[in-house]
Steps between C-alpha positions, in 0.01 A plus 500: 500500500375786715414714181375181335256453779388838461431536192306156499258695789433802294468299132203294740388806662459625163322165373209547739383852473515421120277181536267669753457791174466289258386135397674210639764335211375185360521129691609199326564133602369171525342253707709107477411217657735197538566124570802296471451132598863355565618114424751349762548485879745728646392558831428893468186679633232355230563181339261570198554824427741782498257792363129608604441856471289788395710862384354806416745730348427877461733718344445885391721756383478915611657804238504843664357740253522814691690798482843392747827365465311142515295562189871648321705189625210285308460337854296206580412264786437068424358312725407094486360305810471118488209409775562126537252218705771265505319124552808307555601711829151445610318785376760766590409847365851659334497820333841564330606864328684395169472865411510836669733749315528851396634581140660845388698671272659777622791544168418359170790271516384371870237275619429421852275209629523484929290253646366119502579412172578184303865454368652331237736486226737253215430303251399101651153342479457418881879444482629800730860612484558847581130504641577518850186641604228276740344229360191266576572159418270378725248651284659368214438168619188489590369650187444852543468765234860594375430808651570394833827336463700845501428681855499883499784688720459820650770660331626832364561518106609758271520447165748749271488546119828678365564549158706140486351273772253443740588458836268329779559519840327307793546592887339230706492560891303156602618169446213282336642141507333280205239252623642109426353206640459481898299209544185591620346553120801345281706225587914521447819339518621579863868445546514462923229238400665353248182442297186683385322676752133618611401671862752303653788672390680678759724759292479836568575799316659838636363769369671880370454798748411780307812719613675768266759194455283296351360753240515331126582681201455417118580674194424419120673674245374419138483594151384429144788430181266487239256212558673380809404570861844508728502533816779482818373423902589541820364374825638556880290291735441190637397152332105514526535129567616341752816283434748539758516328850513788799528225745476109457464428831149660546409446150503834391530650160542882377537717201817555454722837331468474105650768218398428134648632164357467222360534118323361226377578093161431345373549174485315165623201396450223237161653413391448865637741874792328649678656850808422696528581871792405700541646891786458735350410878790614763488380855665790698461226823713213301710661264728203462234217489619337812265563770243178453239697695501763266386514083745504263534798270365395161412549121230485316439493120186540295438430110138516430317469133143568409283485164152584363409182265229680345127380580479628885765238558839655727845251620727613719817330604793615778807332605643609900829422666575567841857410600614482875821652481811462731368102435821348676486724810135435576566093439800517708269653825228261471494216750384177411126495583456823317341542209693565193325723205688473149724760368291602170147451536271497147150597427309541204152604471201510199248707502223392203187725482191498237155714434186362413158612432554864368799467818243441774678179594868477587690232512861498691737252621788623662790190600801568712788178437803484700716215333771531799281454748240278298143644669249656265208752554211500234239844531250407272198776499155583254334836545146546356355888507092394473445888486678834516487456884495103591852302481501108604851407512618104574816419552773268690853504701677163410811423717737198469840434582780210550643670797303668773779719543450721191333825458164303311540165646484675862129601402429227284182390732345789429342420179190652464200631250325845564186622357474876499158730404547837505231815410694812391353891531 
């Protein structure tokens, strides 16, 4: 990390006598506004809203073009800042890095991206299997670009490309936990409330230190068989959210130990792109399944299906599975007020999307249905670009469940529409 460090000083160092000698790079972004007026009482910090904000986002990219090691290694710096006047926290002023990285090359079979960066990888439409990295689902929620639901790491990759795979590899030293519901914005099913929750919940959350212990690692290996994308996974880390008790007694929950193994196909099928992803979820800190405090090791399968119809007109389709496995042990350590989640859990999703005017107007409803746990969420959305620059999107979050207990009916007062208007340059 020491070398790491220094050559992130003298790639910077090198950045600004280059931009004091010649013209700054170019500056892109946009200006958003938004508003989300919310249906329901749940008792969290606005009752009519859950989004009021203005974001500026400026991104740029630099390319050294003079006669070093920098300019030879093709090296580059990105950079994206968010600058956020967030109305629902009462004008708070947020400014969030999403992107601050160096990129280099230094063999041709080697690239090297250290840095704020965003991460991501398989094959699900916001179905994440061996996606372990941060995620934003309060964002998500609300109705914030898609852009904001994966979070950026500060992480180390390197990316190799042998003659008969490519090989990614991910060091990440910070934990970034993913942000869920937490009351004061969304409302959720609290379980030492035994009901849905606002403010008044009382749970707390431990959070990671950032110790060499608790460094994360990740590694993708993948490869093409004719028109098929392969690809195997590996992740050593913790669970980015929060499912394990630390202590009952003061309400307390953390992220607990998690190792994930992994793969998954994509390519053509049936005239259309089908994929299968399946990833094995081991729990180092219940190995057996018997330690109710704990989560249960797991699986979870993926079979997803997409089509173009012709005429600007796209389906999608996916089936998920996630069985709790070592069932019997974790029933037998429940007591009897617990709550008791079902072996096999089922979700499948739709995703229908059309173009209009000359594709200026876009269409999309995306539907997640669990039939095991019978709650529904509907994402209905229409985009309109007026110009080049000006994008009016309107869209809605709707939530319902039979149980509160389950992972859509525990936000299902949340429904909400958005309206968003953003100016691009």
């Amino acid at each position: 990390m020491k070398k790491i460090s220094l050559l992130l000083v003298l790639i910077v160092l090198a950045f600004l006598k280059n931009v004091c000698a010649t013209e700054l790079p170019e500056i892109h972004g946009f200006a958003e506004g938004a508003f989300a007026p919310k249906f329901g009482s749940d008792k969290t910090k606005h009752e009519n809203f859950n989004m009021a904000e203005a974001r500026v986002q400026l991104k740029s990219e630099y390319y050294f073009d003079d006669d070093t090691v920098l300019t030879d290694w093709q090296t580059y710096i990105s950079v994206k800042f968010d600058f956020l006047l967030d109305g629902y926290m009462e004008r708070s002023f947020v400014t969030d890095i999403r992107e601050l990285n160096v990129s280099f090359m230094p063999f041709d079979f080697m690239d090297i991206k250290v840095g704020r960066q965003v991460l991501t990888w398989g094959t699900g439409d916001y179905l994440f299997l061996n996606d372990l990295f941060p995620k934003d689902y309060i964002s998500f929620f609300i109705g914030r670009d898609d852009e904001y639901l994966k979070k950026p790491n500060d992480a180390l990759r390197v990316m190799l490309f042998p003659d008969w795979f490519n090989l990614d590899l991910v060091f990440i030293p910070f934990f970034r936990e993913n942000d869920v519901p937490e009351g004061k914005r969304i409302s959720f099913f609290d379980a030492f409330e035994g009901g849905i929750t606002g403010l008044n919940t009382r749970r707390e959350i431990l959070t990671r230190s950032n110790n060499p212990e608790n460094f994360m690692y990740a590694g993708r290996i993948y490869r093409n068989f004719s028109s098929y994308e392969t690809a195997l996974y590996y992740y050593r880390g913790f669970d980015p959210s929060p499912r394990s008790y630390y202590s009952e007694r003061d309400l307390m929950l953390y992220y607990e130990r998690l190792d994930a193994y992994g793969g998954s196909v994509r390519g053509p099928v049936l005239s259309g792109i089908g994929n299968i992803e399946v990833s094995y979820y081991y729990s180092p800190e219940d190995s057996h399944g018997d330690i109710r405090e704990r989560q249960n090791s797991r699986m979870k399968y993926l079979a997803g299906y997409e089509k173009d119809l012709g005429n600007d007109l796209r389906i999608g389709f996916q089936y998920y599975l996630e069985q709790t496995l070592d069932y019997d042990e974790y029933h037998r350590a429940l007591r009897s007020l617990d709550y008791r989640w079902d072996e096999f859990r089922h979700v499948i999703t739709n995703r229908v999307t059309k173009l209009f005017a000359n594709q200026t107007i876009r269409a999309s409803v995306f539907t997640f249905f669990s039939p095991s746990d019978m709650d529904v969420y509907v994402r209905p959305s229409l985009s309109w670009d007026a110009t080049d620059a000006w994008t009016l999107t309107i869209g809605a979050n709707l939530l319902w469940g039979r149980d509160s207990w389950t992972e859509f009916g525990g936000v299902q007062k949340n429904k909400n529409i958005y309206v968003r208007l953003r100016y691009s340059f």
